[in-house]
C-alpha positions as CSV (number, residue, x, y, z in Angstrom):
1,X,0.0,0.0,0.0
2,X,2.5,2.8,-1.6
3,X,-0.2,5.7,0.6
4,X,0.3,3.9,4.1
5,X,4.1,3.4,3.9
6,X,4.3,2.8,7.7
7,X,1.9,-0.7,6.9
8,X,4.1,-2.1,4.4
9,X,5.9,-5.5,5.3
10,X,9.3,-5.3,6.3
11,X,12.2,-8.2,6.8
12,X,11.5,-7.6,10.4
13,X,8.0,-8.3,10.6
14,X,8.0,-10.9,8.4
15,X,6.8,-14.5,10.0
16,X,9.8,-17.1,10.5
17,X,10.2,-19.5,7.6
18,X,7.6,-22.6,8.8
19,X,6.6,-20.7,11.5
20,X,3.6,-22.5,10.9
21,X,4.2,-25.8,9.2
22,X,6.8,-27.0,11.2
23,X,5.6,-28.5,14.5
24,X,9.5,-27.7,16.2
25,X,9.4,-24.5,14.6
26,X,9.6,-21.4,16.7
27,X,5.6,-21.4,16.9
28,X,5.7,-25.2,17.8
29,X,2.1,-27.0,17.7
30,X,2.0,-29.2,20.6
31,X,-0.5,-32.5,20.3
32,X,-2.3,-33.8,23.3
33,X,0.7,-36.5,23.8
34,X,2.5,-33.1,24.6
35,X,6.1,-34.7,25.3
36,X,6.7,-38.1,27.4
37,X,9.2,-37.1,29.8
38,X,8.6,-37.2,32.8
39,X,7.2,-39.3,36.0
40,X,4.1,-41.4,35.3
41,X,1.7,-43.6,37.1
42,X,-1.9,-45.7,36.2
43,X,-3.7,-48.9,36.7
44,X,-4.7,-52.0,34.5
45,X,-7.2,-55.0,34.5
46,X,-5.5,-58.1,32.8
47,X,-6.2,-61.6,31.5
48,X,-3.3,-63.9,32.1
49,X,-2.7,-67.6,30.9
50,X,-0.2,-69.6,33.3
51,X,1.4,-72.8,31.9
52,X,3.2,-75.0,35.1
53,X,5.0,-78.5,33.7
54,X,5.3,-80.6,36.7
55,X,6.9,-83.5,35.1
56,X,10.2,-82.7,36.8
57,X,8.5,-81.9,40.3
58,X,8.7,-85.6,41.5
59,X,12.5,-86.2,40.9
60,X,13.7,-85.1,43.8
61,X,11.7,-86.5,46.6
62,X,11.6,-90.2,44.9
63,X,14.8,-89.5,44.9
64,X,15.2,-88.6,48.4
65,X,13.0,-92.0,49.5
66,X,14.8,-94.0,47.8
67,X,18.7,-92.9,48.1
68,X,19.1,-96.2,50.1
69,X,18.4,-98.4,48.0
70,X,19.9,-99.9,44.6
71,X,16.9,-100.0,42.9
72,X,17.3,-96.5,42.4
73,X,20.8,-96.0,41.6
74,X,20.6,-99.1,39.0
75,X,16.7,-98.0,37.5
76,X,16.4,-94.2,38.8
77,X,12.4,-94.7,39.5
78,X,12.6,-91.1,40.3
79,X,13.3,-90.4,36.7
80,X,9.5,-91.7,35.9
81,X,7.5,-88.6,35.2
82,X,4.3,-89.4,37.1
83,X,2.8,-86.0,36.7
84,X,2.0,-84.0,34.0
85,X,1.5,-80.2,32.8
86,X,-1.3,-77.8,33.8
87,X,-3.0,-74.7,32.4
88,X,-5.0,-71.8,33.8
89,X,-6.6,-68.7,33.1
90,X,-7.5,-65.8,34.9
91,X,-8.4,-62.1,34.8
92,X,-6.6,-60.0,37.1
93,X,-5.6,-56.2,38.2
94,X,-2.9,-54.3,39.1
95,X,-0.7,-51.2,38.7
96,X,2.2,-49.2,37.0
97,X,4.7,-46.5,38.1
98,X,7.8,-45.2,36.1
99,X,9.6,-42.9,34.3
100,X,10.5,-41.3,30.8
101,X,13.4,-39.3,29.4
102,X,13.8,-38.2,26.0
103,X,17.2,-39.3,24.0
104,X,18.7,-36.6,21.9
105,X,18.5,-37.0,18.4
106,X,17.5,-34.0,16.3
107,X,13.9,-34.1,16.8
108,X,14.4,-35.7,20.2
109,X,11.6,-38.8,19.6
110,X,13.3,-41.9,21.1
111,X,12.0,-42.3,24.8
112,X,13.9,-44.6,27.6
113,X,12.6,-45.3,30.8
114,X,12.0,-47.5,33.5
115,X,8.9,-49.2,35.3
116,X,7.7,-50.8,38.0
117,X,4.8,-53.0,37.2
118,X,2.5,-55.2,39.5
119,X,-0.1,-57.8,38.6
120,X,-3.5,-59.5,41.2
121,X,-4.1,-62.4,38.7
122,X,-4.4,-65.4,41.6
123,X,-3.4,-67.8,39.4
124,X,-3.3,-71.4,40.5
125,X,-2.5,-74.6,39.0
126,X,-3.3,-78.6,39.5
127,X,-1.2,-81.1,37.8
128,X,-2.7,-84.0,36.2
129,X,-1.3,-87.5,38.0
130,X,-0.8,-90.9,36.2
131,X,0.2,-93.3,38.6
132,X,3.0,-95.3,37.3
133,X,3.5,-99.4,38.0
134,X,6.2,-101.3,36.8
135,X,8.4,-104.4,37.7
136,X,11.9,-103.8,37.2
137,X,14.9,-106.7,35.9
138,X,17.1,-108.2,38.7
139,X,19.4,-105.8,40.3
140,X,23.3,-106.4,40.9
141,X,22.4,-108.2,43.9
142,X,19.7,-110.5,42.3
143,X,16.3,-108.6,44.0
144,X,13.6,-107.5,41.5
145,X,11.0,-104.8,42.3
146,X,7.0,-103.6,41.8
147,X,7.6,-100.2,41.8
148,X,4.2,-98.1,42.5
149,X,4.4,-94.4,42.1
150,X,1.6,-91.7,42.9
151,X,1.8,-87.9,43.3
152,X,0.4,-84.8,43.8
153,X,1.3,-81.4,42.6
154,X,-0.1,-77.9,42.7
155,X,0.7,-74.2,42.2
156,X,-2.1,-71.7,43.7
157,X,-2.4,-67.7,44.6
158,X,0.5,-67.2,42.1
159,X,0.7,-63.3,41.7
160,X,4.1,-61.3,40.2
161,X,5.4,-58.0,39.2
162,X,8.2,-56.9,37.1
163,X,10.7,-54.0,36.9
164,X,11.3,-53.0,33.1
165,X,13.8,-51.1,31.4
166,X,11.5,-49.4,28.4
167,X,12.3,-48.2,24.8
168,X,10.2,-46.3,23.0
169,X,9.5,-44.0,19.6
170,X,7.6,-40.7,20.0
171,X,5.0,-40.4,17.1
172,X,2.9,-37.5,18.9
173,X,-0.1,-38.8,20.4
174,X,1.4,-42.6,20.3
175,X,4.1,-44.4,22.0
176,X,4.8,-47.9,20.8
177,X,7.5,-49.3,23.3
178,X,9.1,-52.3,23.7
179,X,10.6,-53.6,26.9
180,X,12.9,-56.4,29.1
181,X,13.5,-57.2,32.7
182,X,13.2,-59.3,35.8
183,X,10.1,-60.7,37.3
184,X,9.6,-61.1,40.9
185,X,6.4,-63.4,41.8
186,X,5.4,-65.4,45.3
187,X,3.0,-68.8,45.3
188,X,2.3,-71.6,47.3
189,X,4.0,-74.7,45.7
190,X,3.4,-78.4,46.7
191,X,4.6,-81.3,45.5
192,X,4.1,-84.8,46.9
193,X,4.5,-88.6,46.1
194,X,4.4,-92.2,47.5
195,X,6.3,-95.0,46.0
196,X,5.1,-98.2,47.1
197,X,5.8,-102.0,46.1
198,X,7.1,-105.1,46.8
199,X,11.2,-106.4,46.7
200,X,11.5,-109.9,44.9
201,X,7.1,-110.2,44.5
202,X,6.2,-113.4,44.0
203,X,4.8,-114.7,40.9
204,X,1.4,-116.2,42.5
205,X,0.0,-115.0,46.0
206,X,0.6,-112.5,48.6
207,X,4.1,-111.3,49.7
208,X,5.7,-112.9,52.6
209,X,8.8,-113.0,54.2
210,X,8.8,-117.0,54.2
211,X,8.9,-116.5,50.2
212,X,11.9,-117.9,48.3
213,X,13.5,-115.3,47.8
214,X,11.9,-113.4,50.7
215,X,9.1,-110.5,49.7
216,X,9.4,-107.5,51.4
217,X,6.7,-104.6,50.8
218,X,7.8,-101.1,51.1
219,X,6.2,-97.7,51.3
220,X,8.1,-94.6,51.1
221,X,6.7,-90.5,50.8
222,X,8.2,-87.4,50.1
223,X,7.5,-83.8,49.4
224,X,9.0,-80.6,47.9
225,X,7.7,-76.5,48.1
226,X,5.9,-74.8,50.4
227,X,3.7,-72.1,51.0
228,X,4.8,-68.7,50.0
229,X,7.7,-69.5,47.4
230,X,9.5,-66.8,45.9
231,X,9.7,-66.7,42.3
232,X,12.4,-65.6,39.7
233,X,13.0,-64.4,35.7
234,X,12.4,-62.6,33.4
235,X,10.1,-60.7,31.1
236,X,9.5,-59.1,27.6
237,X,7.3,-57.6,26.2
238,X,5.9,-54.8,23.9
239,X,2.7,-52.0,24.2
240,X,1.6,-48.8,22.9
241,X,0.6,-45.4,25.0
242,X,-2.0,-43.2,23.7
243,X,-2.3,-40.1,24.8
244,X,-6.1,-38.6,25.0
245,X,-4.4,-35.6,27.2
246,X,-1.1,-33.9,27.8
247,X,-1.4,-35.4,30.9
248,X,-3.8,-38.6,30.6
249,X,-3.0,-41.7,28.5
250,X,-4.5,-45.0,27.7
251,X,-2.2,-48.2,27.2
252,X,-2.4,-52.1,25.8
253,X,0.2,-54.4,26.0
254,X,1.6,-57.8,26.0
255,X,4.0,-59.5,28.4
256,X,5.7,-62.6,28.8
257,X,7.5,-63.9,31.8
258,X,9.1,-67.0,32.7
259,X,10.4,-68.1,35.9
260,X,13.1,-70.2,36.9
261,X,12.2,-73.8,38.2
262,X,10.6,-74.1,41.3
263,X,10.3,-77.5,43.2
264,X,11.1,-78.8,39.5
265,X,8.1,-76.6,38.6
266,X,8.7,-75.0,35.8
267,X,6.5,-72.1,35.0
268,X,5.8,-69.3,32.2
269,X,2.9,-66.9,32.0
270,X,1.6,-64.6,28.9
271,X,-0.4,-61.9,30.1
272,X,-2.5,-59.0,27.7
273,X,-3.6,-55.6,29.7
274,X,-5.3,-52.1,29.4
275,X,-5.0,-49.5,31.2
276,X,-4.8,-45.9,32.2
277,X,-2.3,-43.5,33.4
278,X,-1.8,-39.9,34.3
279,X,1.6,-38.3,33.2
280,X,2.9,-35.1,35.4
């Protein structure tokens, strides 16, 4: 406007170059994920599925019962897998607490962080039994033996948490992560079995001492776990934050944890969650 000189655009006044276009501009547009850094808390409702194999669980008290005798150190009855695997499912609930800092890169987008994470799932497991009979060959010393074996195994109120180191990829309002660490859980584990039978049973009849060779019955127990065992391993995982605030997100994720043997229990879980958190 060459009659209003004083309204004319100048290099000062001018708007920076993508003031407007460029979200880390100097006019930066901020979504509703705002930035990620920073302390964070929320809770969760989960389904969990627990696997326990127990076919190891019985080893060691057989073993135990029977240390005396060379039936076991010539035919290791305590080798015979007399219980099986279990499954369960549950729904459960729990919590989350942790932190985020940005990594520097030019447009500062990859988060690390750390969490805490605690799950109520309850889980508890039964192992099928199949009783196992069998008449071992002569031993070194000439003795044969009927060999019963029976047991009992079961896993119940199992509940665990993790600690996590996280990595993530800021995409705005989204935060796909993935993460790793060590699981921490507590459950009442018992394990029991009997072996039973008869040394040198006769072909026809009952077993008696006045047999030729003498029949001697035998019945032995043992048991391994106990109530409140503590639990050990690891996890991994992978999720996704969406932010529907700066300050409120919303979250699914999958997690896997296994835990070093207990009892000869050897357990795994794989767990799917949503839940809610509040950034600050």
């Amino acid at each position: 406007m060459p009659a209003l000189p004083g309204l004319s655009p100048s290099a000062d006044s001018a708007a920076p170059p993508d003031a407007f276009g460029d979200p880390y501009g100097p006019l930066r547009m901020r979504s509703a994920g705002g930035n990620w850094r920073g302390f964070y808390l929320g809770g969760q409702f989960s389904y969990s599925d627990a696997n326990a194999d127990f076919s190891n669980s019985t080893q060691a008290p057989i073993a135990y019962s029977l240390r005396g005798l060379t039936m076991e150190s010539e035919f290791a009855p305590s080798n015979w897998p007399v219980l099986g695997t279990a499954d369960h499912s549950a729904a459960g609930f729990g919590g989350f607490v942790g932190y985020n800092a940005e990594y520097l890169t030019p447009n500062a987008k990859i988060i690390l962080g750390v969490e805490a994470n605690y799950d109520q799932a309850s889980l508890s497991l039964i192992a099928p039994n199949s009783p196992i009979s069998r008449i071992t060959p002569a031993d070194s010393l000439g003795n044969t033996y009927l060999v019963n074996i029976t047991g009992s195994g079961t896993v119940t109120d199992l509940n665990y948490g993790t600690l996590r180191a996280r990595a993530g990829w800021d995409l705005g309002n989204f935060l796909p992560y993935a993460f790793t660490g060590f699981a921490l859980g507590r459950a009442n584990v018992n394990i029991a079995e009997t072996t039973s039978g008869e040394q040198n049973p006769p072909a026809v009849g009952a077993c008696s001492a006045a047999a030729n060779p003498p029949c001697a019955p035998f019945s032995l127990s043992g048991t391994a776990g106990k109530d409140g065992e503590w639990l050990y391993g690891f996890t991994v995982g992978a999720g996704l934050d969406v932010a529907l605030t700066p300050h409120v997100f919303l979250r699914g994720e999958y997690e896997y944890v296994q835990f070093q043997p207990i009892a000869g229990v050897a357990l795994d879980i794989n767990t799917v969650r949503a839940g809610a958190g509040i950034r600050f």
